[in-house]
N, C-alpha and C positions, 0 to 999 in steps of 0.2 A: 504494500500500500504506500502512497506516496501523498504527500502534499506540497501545495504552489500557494500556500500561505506561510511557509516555513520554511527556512534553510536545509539545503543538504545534509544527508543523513551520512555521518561518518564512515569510514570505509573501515573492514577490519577483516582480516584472513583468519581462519580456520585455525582455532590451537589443538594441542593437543589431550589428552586427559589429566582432568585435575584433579586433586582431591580437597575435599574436604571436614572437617572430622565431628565426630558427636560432640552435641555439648557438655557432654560431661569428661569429655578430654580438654575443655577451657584451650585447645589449640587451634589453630588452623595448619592449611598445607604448608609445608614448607617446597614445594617444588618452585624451582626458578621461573616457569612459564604461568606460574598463579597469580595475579596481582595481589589477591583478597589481604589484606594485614589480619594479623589475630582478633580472634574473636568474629569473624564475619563468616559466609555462608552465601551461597547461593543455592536457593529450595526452591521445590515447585508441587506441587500437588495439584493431579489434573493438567500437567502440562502447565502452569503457571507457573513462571519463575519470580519467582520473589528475592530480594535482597535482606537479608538476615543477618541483625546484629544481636548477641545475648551478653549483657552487663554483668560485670562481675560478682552484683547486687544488686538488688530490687530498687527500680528508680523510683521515688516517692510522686503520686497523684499529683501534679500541681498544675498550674497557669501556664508558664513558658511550654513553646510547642515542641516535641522533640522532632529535630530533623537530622535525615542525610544530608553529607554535602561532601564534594568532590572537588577540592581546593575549596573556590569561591563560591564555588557553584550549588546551587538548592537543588538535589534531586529527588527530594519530596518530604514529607510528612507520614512516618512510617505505623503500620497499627500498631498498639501495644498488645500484647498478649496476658492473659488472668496472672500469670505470675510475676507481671509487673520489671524484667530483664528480660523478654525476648521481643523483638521489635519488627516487623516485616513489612518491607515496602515492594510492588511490582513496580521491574524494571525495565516495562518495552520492551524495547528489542536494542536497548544498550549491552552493548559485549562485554565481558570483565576484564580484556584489557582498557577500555575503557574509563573504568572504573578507577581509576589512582587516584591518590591522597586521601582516601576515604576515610571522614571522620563524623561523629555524632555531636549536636549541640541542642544549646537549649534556650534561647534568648542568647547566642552568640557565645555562651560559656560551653568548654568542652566536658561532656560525658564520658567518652574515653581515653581522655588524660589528665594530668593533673597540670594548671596553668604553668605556661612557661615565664618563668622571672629569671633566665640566665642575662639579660640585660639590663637585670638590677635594678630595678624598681625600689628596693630594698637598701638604696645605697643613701638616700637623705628618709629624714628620722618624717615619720607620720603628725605634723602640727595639727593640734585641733584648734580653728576659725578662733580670734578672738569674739569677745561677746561683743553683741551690737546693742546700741543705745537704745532703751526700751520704748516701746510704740505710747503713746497717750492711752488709746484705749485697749485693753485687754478681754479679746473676746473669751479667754479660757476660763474666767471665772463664772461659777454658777449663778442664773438668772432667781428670781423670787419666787415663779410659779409651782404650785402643786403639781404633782402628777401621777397619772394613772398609767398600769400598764396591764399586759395580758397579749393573749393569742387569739387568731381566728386560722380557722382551716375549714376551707372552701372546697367544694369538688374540683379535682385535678381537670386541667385542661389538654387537649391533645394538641400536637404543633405538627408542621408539617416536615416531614422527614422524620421524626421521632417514631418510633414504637412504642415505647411505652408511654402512658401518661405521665404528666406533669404537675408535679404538688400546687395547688397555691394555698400555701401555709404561710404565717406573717408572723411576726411580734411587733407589738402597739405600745409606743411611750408619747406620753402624752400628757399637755398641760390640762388641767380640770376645774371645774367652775370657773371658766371663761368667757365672757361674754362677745360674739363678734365670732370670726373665722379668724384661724391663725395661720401662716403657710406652712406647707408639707414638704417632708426632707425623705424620700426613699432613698434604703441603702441597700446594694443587690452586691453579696458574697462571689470568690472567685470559684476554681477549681480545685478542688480536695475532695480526699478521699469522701464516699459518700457512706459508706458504715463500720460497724464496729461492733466487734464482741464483745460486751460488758467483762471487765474482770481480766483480758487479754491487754498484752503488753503492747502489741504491734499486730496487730490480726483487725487491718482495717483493709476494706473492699472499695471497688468502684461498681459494683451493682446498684440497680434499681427496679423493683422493689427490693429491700434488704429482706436476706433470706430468712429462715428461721432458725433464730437466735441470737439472731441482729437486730443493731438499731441504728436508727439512722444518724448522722452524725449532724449536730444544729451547728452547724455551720452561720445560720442567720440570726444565732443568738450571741455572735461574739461582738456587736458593735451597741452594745446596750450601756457600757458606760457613755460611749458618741451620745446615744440617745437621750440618755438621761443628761447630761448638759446642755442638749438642744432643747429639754420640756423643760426644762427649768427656766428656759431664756426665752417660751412663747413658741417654740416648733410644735406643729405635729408630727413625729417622727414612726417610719415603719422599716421596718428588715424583713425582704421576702426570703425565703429559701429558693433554691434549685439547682437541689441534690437532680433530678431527675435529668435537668440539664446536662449536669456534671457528669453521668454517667452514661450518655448518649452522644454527647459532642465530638467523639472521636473520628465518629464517621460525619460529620460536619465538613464541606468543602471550608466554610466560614469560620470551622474552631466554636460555632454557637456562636455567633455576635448576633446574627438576625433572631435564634430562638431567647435567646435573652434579653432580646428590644421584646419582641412578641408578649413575656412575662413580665417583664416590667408596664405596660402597657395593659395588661390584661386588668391586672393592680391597682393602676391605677380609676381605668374604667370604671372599677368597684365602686372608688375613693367619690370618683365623680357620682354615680348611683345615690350611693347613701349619703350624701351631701344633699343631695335633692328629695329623699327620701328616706330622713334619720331615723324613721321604723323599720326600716329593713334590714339596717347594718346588725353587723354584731355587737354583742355588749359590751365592750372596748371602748370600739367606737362610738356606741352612744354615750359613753362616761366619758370619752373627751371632748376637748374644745373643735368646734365645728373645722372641718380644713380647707383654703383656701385654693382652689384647684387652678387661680389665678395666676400665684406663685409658688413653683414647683422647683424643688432642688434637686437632682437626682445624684448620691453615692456611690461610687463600683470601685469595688476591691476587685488589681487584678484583672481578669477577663471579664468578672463583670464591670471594671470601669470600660471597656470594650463595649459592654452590651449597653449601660448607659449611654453614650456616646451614640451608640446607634437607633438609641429611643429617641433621643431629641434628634437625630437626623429624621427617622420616622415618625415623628411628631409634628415636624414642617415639611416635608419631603416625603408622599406614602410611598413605602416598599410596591414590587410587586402583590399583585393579591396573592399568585401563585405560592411564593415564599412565606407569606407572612401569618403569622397564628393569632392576630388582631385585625380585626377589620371594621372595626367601629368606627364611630367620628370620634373626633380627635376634643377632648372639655377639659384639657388641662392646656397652661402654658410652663415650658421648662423654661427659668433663670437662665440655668446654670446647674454645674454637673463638675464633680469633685470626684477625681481620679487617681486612687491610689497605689501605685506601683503597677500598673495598669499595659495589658498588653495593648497593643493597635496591629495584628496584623496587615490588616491591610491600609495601615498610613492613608487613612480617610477620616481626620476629626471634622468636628463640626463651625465652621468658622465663624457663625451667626450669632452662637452658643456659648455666653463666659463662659469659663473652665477654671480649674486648680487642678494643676498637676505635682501628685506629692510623691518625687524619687527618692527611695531610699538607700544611702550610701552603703549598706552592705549587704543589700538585695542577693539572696543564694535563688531565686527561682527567675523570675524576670531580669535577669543580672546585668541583661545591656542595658537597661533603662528606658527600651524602647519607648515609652507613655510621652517623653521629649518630643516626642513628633504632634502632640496634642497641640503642642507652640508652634514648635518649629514649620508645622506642614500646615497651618495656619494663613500663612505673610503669603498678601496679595490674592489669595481666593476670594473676597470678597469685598465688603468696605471696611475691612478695618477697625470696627468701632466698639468690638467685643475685646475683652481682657481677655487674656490667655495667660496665665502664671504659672510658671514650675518653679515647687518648693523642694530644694534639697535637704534634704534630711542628713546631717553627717550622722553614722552610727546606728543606724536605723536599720534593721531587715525585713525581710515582708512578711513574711507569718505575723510578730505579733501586735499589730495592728487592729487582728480575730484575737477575742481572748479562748474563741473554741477552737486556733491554731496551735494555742500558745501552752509549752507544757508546764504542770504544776496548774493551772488554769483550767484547761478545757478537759471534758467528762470524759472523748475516746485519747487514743495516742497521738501525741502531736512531737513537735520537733523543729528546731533551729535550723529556719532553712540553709540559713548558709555554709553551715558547718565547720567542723573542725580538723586540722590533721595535728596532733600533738606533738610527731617528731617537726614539722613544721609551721608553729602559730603563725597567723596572719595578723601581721601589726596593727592593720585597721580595725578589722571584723573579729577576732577570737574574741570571745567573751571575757571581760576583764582589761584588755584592749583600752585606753585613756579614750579615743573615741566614740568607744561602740557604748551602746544607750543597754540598758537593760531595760527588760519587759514592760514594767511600770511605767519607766522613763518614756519608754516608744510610745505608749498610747495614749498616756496623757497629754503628749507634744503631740499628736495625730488627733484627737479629741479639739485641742483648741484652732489647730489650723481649720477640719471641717468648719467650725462653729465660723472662722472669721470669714468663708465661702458665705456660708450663709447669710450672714448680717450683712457683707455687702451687699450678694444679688439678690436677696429676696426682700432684705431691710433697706437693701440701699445707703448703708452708713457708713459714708466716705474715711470715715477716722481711721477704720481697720484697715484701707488699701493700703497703704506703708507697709504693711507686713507680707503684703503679697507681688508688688508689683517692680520688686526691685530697689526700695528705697534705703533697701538697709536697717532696719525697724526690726525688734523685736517685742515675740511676746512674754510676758514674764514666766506666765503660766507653763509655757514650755520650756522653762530651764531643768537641768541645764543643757537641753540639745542644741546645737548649734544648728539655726535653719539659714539657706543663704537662697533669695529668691532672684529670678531674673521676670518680664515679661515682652510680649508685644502687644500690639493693639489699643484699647483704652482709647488714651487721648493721646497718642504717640504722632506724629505727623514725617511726611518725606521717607527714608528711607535707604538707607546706602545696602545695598545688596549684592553680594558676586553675582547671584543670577540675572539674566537680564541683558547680558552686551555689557555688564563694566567692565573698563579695563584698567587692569592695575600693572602696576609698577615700582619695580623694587622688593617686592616680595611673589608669591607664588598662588597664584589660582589653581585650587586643587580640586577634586573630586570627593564627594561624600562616599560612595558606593565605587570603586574601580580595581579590577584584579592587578595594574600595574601601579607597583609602589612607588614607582616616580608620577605617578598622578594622583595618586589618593593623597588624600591628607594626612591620614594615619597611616603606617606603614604595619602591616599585618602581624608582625615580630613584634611590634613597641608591648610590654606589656600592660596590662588594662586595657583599658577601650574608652570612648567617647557615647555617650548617651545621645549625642549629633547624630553620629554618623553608624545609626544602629543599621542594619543590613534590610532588606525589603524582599522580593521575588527572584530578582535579576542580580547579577553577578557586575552591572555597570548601569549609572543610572546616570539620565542626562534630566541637569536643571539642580541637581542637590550641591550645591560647593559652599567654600569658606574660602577666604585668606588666608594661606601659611606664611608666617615672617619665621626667619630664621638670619641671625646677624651674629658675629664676632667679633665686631668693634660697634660702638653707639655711633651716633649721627646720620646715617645713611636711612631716610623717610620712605614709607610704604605707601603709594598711593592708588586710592580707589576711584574714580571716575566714571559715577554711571552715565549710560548711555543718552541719556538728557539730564540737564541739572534739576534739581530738586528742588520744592520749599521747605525751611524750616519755618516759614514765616508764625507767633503764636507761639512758640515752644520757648521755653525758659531754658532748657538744656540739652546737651547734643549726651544719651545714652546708649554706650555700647557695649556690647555682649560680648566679651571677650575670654580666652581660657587660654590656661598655662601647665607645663607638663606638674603632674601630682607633686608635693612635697618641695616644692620650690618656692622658693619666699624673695620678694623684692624687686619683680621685673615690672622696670618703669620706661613711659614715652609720654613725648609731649601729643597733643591733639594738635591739628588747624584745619581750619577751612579755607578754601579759596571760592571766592564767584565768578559770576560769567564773566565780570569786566579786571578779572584777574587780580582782585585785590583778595591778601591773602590776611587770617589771622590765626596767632595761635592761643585755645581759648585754655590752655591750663594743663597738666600732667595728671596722668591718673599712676596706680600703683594693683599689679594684679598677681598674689599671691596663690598657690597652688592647692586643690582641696586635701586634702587627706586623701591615702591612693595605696593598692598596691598591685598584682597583678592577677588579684582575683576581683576587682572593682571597676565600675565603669566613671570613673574620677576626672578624665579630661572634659569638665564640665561649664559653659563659659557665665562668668560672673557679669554682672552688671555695673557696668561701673560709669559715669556721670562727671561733666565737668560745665561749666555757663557756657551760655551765649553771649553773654554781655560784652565780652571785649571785639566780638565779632560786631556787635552795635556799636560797641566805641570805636572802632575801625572806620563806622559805614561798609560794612558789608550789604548787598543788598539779598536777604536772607532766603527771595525768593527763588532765586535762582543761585542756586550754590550747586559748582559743578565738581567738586571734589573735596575729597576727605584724605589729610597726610597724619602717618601713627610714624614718629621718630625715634628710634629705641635709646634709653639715655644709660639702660644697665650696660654694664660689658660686652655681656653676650647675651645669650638666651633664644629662647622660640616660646610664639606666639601664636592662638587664630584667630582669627576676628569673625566670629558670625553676620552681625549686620552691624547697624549703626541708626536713630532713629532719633528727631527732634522729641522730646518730652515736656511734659505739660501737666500739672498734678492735677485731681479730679477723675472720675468717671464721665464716661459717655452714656447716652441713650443708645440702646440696641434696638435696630429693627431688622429682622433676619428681610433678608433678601429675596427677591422670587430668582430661583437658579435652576436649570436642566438638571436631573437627576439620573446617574450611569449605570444599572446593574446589568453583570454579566452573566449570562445561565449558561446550562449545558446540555446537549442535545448527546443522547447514545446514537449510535448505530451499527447495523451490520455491515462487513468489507464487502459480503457478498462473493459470489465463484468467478465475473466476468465483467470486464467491462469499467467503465470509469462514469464515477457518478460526482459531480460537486456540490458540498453543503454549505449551509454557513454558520459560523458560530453566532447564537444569540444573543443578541445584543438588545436591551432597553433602555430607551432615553422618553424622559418623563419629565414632567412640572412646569417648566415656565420659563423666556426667553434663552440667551443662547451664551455658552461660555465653550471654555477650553478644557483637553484632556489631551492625556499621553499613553499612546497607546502602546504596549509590549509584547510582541511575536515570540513568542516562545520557541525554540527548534527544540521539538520532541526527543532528541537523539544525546542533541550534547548541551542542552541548558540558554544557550546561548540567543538575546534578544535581538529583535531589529526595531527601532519605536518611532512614532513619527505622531506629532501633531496634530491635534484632529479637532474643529470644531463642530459641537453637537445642539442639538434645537430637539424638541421634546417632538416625537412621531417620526424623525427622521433616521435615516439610514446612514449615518455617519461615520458610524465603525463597521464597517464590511471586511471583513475576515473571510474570503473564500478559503473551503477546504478539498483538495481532491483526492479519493478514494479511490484505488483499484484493486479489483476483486480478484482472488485468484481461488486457487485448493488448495496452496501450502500453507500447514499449518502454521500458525506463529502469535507474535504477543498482543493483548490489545495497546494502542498505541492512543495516546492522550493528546492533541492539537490546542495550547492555552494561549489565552490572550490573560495579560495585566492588565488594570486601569489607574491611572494615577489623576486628580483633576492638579489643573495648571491657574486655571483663569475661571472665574463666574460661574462653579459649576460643583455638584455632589456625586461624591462616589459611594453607592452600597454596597456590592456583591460586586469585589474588584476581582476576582478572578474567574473564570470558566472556560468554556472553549468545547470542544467533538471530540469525545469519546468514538474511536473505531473499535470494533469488539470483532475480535478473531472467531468467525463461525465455522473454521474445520475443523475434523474431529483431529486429535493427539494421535499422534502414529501410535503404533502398537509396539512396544519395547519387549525383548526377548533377549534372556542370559544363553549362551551356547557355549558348548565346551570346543577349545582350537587343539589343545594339548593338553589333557587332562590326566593323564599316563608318562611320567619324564623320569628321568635318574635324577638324584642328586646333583646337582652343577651345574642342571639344564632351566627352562624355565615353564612354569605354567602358564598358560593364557587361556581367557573366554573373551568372547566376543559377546559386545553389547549392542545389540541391532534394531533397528526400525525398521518398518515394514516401507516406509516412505520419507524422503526427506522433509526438513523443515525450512521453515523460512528462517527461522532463530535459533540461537543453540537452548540446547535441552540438555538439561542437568538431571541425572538419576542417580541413586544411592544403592548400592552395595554394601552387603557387610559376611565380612567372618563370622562365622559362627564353630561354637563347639562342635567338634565328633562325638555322633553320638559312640561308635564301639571304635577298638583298635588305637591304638597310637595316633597321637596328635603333632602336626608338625608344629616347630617351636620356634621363638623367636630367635635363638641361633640358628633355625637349617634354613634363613631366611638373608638377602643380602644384608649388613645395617645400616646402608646410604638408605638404600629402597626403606628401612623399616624407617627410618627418620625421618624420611620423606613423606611418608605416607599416612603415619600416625603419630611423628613428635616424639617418638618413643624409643628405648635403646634397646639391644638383648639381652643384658644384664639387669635381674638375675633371668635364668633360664625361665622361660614357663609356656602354656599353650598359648599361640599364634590368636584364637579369639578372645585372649586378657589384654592384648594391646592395643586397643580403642581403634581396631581397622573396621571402620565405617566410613567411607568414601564416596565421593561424587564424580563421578566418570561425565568429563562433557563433551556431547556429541556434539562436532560444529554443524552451523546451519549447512544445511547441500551438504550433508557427508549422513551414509547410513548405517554408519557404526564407529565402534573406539573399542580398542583392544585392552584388558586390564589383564597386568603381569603379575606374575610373582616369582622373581628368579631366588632361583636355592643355591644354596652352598655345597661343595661338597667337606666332608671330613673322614675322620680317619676312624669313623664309630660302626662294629658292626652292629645292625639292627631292624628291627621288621621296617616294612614298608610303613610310610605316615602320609596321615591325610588332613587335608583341610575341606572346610564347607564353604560356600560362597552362593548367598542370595539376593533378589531386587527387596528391597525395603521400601517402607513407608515413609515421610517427613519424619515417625520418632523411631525408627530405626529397627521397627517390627519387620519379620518376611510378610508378603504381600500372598495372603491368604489365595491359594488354588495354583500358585508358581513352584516349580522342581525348583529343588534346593541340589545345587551341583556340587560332587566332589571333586574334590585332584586328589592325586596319589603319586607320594616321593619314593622309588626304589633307591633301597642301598646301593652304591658303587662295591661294595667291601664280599658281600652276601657273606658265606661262611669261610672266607678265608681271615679272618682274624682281625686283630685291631688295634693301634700303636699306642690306645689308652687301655687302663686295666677295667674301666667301668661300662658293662655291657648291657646294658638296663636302663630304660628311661625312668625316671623317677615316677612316684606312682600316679603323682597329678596329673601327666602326661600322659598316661593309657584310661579311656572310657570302657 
């Protein structure tokens, strides 16, 4: 099958047999023509080849997505299997030379290795932020009002995609004898385990429903201290559950973002019901203060800050009906929507929609930070006039935020995401750490940030924006963690940006996303990572850059020059987002501006010290930092048109990047979300069919209201690799045409995936950013047959069978073989065996002596595509031992390494060279384990 929407399919010749080994040999092959690194596999069942990784221990339930990837490269999102270490992804019709670098991540952290710090990260001491000058008003303390609480649980609701049903189960805190409506603050939990055996140490599940003798794990009961400081302050506050999400979202294209908008939404519907008809609510809700469906704040921990995020997209913007599990009118308005440690896979937040984005600095589950893009992917999709704030959290990890994450706390087993290695503590993160927060510490500083979300966008009280908007402001309540906040948006005006045609000079215009290190901004080796420049679909992304400055003498000026000059006109101060490598203190430059008529000023020096960092952290994070305008009006600058921006390094040396750069202006703006096109992308199955060429197209929905920009991302099915092009969309129109062409043949082979990305650029939303044509392979799996070639040899000669198809393939087919015991007679042994081949083949040596099936030879013979068989050996040795003839067994198995019920099970049989003429050892006798 072929497609003319996608790149060339790599080319790759026919290898020869590989092996591969049981998992309970913890090896892989070691033959030289096997790519696979330890611990991998290729399996198939049914002719499916799957890519198979198994962990050396149970990966914990959480948020971050677990992927393949292949250098740079995303080769997908593999399923997890019930024991929580074996992982399996199909891999088309990608060959396993193909396949190199191959490693597991998790939010950009590796799963099968341990962070690399050979470049010394570890070499300046881990500084924790001085404290900042404390804000006027202090949202974290408790408000006057009374409060009531309790549960409701509702008939589960069904979603589309899901099988099983869906809880809507709540808990309700809330202010009481109130008179008037108050606004409402939903808090929607991440991904965790979803039950638990009472009384068990570590015996949590991802089922749903939880079986018997389980219970479910309340997960939506861990934000109750949040709550209770919002009723006390005049919120009505609710936490839904969804467990049922939780243990369904795996088979999600989306990860759950739209079924978690759906239940968020469902919820709120309710809220709106019994708002209009407070005899019908539950008793909760009729014992609290009436809720105000006007002013809605939406919560998400995690992936559910993902699903929040997608409810207020769905909230102004309707999904497909097809996708969506709400289809109601819409009687609530979302503020604002508080995100904490929060995936985004698909870097689609809501630009219309204040936000709070709360990273935290020793995040073990979401560890790139990705939720940064909540900001970052923000600028210029719309007008600008919404807040968008990321609050960094030094010390902070993401569990315990849940007090039913958090252990000592919560009722099942829980755990420190981020962990520990004792022979190597982590200066930042290890608990005890002069950084790192403890339990209490975390969620009481998580507690008052929510609350300051709230009072601004639902109360609208300006006094709290200081602590969120970049000004440097703290809250008291939150000591002593150290928060450092940046923003855009608000009341920010102009704009210095890399993207966009500027050009700069003196310093280097880099890439967020690019496999070559001389264009990335980050160099793949540095260790940590940047919360910037977290990774997305593709392996290179156009439109995402920063400024790299790098100097080793001061004086020499970096200058940015967008592609038309700018106004700062209104703005008090020029704020830039700037970041420096971890653990670095004292790297200073002057600012200046110049205008159109070339008059230049320089308005003052900033100073941007480095966050606490090591190379299990995503630390290169850019601070906010602020200097006047004023000397630029003492100048006469004409502020309207200001066509560049110069950053002069005055330290010695050092490196720097500069994110943007933005006139500032304190206060809040009025938000009015925008009428914008809305982008999702579906996916069409189909059959290859036996003949003939058919073309499809991949689905594409454009919806809502006038016309903006999008980037569109061709995926090559083979090797990852995108091709993207610009595209303007208008709601009904045909603007992303992705033709697909299919040809039919009879050879059997893989089904093969055709994907589009969507990324919005200009005036426009993205929902459902990934899909594309599914081709499904409809011939039947050749027929595989074991045959004996020499099954009758001497000693020093070699056995072979023949692994056959009755028909070639289109793809290579991987089958498993294994040794098995003799049942009667003398067993051949790991010495009458060669021990390259036995090393080879099973990891294993011949010392000490024992039967040939104790040596984990369970193998994967791959037959190349167009070829109709692979010969499997076993050369023997000979020696100087007289002794009866020995046999081995050798059969087709299953994925777990069973013979395949109704298959002959083949012997070989080794004659002695010696027979009864004697023997130059005195031991003439196998030992007795060695005869059946």
């Amino acid at each position: 099958m072929t497609a003319v929407a996608v790149l060339a399919a790599l080319a790759g010749s026919p290898g020869l047999a590989q092996a591969e080994q049981p998992y309970a040999s913890g090896l892989s092959s070691a033959v030289d023509d096997n790519p696979l690194p330890p611990g991998w596999r290729i399996d198939g069942e049914g002719g499916t080849r799957e890519l198979v990784w198994r962990a050396p221990e149970a990966v914990p339930m959480g948020d971050a997505r677990v992927e393949f990837r292949t250098g740079d490269r995303l080769l997908g999102v593999p399923k997890p299997a019930r024991d929580g270490r074996t992982f399996r992804l199909a891999v088309g019709e990608a060959r396993p030379e193909q396949l190199t670098g191959l490693h597991v991540t998790a939010a950009g952290r590796r799963l099968d290795a341990a962070a690399d710090d050979t470049h010394g990260s570890g070499s300046r001491v881990a500084r924790t932020p001085a404290k900042a000058p404390a804000n006027g008003v202090d949202p974290g303390r408790p408000g006057s009002y009374r409060t009531v609480t309790g549960q409701y649980d509702l008939a589960p609701v069904r979603l589309p995609g899901y099988a099983a049903p869906v809880e809507m189960t709540a808990e309700v805190v809330a202010p009481k004898g109130v008179t008037g409506s108050r606004p409402l603050a939903l808090f929607l939990h991440g991904r965790h385990g979803t039950c638990y055996k009472p009384g068990s140490e570590d015996d949590v599940t991802g089922d749903w429903p939880c079986a018997d003798g389980y219970k479910p794990i309340p997960s939506h009961l861990g934000y109750l201290r949040d709550q209770r400081l919002l009723a006390s302050q005049g919120y009505v506050t609710v936490s839904i559950s969804a467990n049922g999400i939780n243990a369904q979202d795996w088979e999600a294209e989306d990860a759950g973002a739209q079924a978690r908008s759906s239940l968020v939404r469902q919820h709120l519907a309710r809220w709106a019901d019994w708002t209009a008809h407070r005899s019908s609510a539950p008793a909760v809700v009729r014992k609290a203060a009436k809720a105000d469906l006007s002013r809605v704040l939406l919560v998400g921990h995690s992936r559910g800050g993902e699903g929040v995020n997608r409810a207020a997209m769905d909230s102004l913007y309707p999904p497909p009906a097809a996708e969506d599990g709400y289809r109601g009118p819409v009687r609530w308005k979302v503020r604002g929507t508080v995100l904490i440690g929060p995936t985004i896979f698909g870097q689609n937040p809501v630009a219309d929609v204040p936000s709070v984005t709360l990273l935290p600095g020793c995040d073990g589950d979401v560890s790139d930070l990705q939720g940064e893009d909540f900001v970052d992917g923000t600028r210029g999709i719309s007008r600008g006039t919404a807040l968008h704030s990321a609050v960094y959290m030094v010390g902070a990890n993401h569990n315990y935020f849940n007090s039913e994450w958090t252990p000592g706390e919560a009722v099942a087993p829980a755990r420190d995401d981020f962990g520990t290695d004792p022979e190597q503590p982590d200066p930042v993160c290890t608990p005890g750490a002069a950084p790192r927060l403890t339990a209490a510490q975390q969620h009481k500083a998580g507690a008052t940030y929510i609350a300051a979300a709230a009072r601004l966008f639902l109360a609208g009280d300006d006094r709290v924006r200081p602590l969120l908007d970049g000004s440097g402001k703290r809250a008291p309540s939150a000591d002593p963690a150290r928060v450092l906040t940046h923003a855009v948006g608000g009341r920010r005006s102009g704009g210095f940006l890399p993207d966009g045609g500027a050009k700069v000079t003196g310093a280097r215009l880099c890439s967020a996303i690019d496999p070559d290190p001389a264009v990335a901004c980050l160099d793949p080796k540095t260790p940590g990572s940047s919360p910037h420049f977290a990774s997305w679909e593709t392996e290179q992304e156009t439109g995402r850059s920063a400024v790299d400055l790098k100097w080793s003498a001061p004086g020499r000026a970096a200058r940015i020059a967008p592609a038309e000059p700018l106004s700062l006109r209104g703005s008090q101060k020029l704020a830039l987002r700037v970041f420096v490598p971890p653990n670095t203190t004292g790297t200073k430059f002057d600012v200046s501006v110049t205008d159109s008529a070339n008059r230049r000023a320089t308005l003052g020096s900033i100073r941007a010290d480095g966050l606490p960092g090591s190379a299990n952290t995503a630390s290169y994070w850019a601070q906010e930092l602020r200097v006047p305008l004023s000397a630029a009006t003492r100048a006469g600058l004409d502020l309207k048109r200001v066509k560049s921006l110069e950053l002069t390094p005055r330290s010695r040396s050092g490196r720097a990047w500069l994110m943007d750069a933005w006139g500032w202006a304190p206060g809040t703006s009025a938000v009015k979300a925008a009428a914008l096109p809305r982008v999702d992308v579906g996916r069409t199955i189909v059959k290859e069919g036996d003949s003939g060429n058919r073309t499809y197209r991949i689905p594409v929905e454009i919806s809502g209201h006038g016309s903006g920009q999008v980037r569109v991302y061709v995926l090559d099915p083979d090797n990852g690799r995108a091709e993207n092009r610009l595209v303007t969309v208008r709601p009904g129109s045909k603007a992303i045409d992705v033709p697909v062409e299919v040809k039919g043949d009879t050879d059997y082979g893989d089904d093969v995936e055709h994907d589009i990305a969507v990324k919005a650029v200009r005036g426009a939303v993205v929902g459902k950013h990934r899909g594309g044509l599914t081709v499904e392979n409809d011939d039947p799996e050749p027929v595989v047959t074991l045959s004996p070639v020499a099954d009758r040899v001497t000693e020093g000669e070699t056995l072979t069978w023949r692994l056959s198809v009755d028909a070639p393939a289109a793809v290579d087919l991987w089958e498993p073989v294994r040794v098995l015991p003799v049942t009667e007679g003398a067993e051949l042994s790991t010495k009458d065996v060669d021990p390259q081949w036995l090393q080879d083949w099973s990891g294993d040596v011949p010392d000490p002596e024992r039967p040939l099936s104790d040596a984990n030879l369970w193998v994967w013979l791959n037959i190349p595509s167009g070829s109709t068989g692979v010969d499997f050996v076993v050369p023997t040795v000979r020696d100087q031992v007289a002794e009866p003839a020995e046999s081995t067994r050798l059969a087709l198995t299953d994925r777990n390494a069973e013979p395949l019920p109704g298959r002959p099970v083949l012997t070989g049989t080794v004659r002695d060279t010696l027979g009864a003429r004697g023997t130059a050892r005195q031991a003439t006798t196998r030992p007795a384990h060695m005869v059946r």
